[in-house]
C-alpha positions as CSV (number, residue, x, y, z in Angstrom):
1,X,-0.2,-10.9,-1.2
2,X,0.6,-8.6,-3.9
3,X,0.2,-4.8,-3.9
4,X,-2.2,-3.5,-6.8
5,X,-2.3,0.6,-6.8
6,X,-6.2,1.9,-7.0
7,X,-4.9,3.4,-10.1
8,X,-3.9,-0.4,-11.7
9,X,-7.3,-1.8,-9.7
10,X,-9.3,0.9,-11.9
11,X,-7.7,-0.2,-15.2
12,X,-8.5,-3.6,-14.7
13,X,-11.8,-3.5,-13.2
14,X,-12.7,-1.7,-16.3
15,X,-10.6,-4.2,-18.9
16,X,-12.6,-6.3,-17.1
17,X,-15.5,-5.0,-17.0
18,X,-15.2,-4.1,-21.0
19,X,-14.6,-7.5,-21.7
20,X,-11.4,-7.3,-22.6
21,X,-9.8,-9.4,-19.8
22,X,-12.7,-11.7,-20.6
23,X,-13.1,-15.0,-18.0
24,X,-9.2,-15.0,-17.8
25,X,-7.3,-14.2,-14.6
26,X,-3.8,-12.5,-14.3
27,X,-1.0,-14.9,-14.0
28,X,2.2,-12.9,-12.0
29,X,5.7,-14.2,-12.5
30,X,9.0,-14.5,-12.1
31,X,10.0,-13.1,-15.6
32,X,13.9,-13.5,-14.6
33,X,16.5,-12.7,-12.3
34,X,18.8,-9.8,-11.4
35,X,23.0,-10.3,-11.5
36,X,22.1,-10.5,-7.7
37,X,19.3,-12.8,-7.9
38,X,16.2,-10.4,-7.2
39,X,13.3,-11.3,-9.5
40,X,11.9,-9.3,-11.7
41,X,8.0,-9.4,-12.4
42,X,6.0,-9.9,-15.5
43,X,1.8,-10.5,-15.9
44,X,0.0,-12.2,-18.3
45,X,-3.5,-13.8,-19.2
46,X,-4.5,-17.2,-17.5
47,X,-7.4,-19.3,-18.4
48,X,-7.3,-20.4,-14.2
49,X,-4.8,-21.9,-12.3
50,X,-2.5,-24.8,-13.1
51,X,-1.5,-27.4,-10.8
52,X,0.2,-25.9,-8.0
53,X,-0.7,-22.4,-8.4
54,X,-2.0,-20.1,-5.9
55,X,-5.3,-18.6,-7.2
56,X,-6.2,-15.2,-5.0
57,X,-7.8,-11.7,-5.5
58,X,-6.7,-8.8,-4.6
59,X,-9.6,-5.5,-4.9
60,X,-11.8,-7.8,-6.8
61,X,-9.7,-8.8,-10.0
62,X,-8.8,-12.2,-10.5
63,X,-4.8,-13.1,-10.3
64,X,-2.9,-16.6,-10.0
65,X,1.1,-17.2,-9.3
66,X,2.8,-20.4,-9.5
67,X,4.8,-22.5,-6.5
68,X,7.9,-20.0,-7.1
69,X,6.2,-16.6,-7.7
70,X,4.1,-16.8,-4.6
71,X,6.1,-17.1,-1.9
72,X,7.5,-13.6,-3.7
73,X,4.5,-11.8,-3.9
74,X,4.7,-9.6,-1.1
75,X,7.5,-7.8,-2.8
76,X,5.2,-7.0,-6.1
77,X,3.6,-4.0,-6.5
78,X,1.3,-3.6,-9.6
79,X,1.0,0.2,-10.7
80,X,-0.7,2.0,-14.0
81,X,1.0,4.5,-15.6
82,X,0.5,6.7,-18.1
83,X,3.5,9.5,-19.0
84,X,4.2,11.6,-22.5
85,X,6.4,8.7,-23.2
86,X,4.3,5.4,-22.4
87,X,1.1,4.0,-20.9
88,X,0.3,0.2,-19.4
89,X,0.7,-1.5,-16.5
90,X,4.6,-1.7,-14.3
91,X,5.5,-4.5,-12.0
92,X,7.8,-3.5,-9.4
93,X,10.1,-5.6,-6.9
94,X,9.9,-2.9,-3.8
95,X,12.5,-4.9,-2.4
96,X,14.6,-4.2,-5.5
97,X,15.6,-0.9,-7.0
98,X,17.3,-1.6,-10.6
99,X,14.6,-0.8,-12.4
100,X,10.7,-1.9,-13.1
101,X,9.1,-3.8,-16.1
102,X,6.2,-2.2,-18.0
103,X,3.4,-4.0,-20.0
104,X,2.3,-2.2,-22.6
């Protein structure tokens, strides 16, 4: 499965547990795809999982991916970070270098 930092598992346990996240889980996926056909990650709410989706957790929190996200979720790591310049939550491709997506 996916890799979630304890730094992203921390955030979300306490969205979570604020109510914020609510009875939703975290739908990963394929947001688009590099010139050389890498994907590139985003995340978003989900009331559960749609028809062929793969529901799973990973340190507690709640995620589901569809058929073509999760045979690529080994290669997602989930970090939180929080710089002069921005805060949220980045996917990254660790198989991928060109750069990482950040949810603010």
């Amino acid at each position: 499965m996916l890799t979630l930092t304890d730094t992203a598992r921390r955030q979300l346990q306490v969205a979570i547990d604020e109510g914020e996240i609510g009875p939703s889980k975290l739908r990963v996926f394929i947001d688009h795809r590099c010139h050389c056909g890498k994907a590139h990650f985003s995340l978003a709410l989900a009331d559960g999982p749609a028809d062929g989706d793969t529901a799973f957790e990973v340190g507690g929190i709640p995620f589901v991916a569809d058929g073509d996200t999760a045979p690529e979720l080994p290669s997602v790591e989930i970090d939180f970070v929080e710089t002069v310049w921005t805060k949220g939550f980045t996917l990254r491709n660790t198989g991928h270098q060109c750069g990482s997506h950040m949810m603010a």
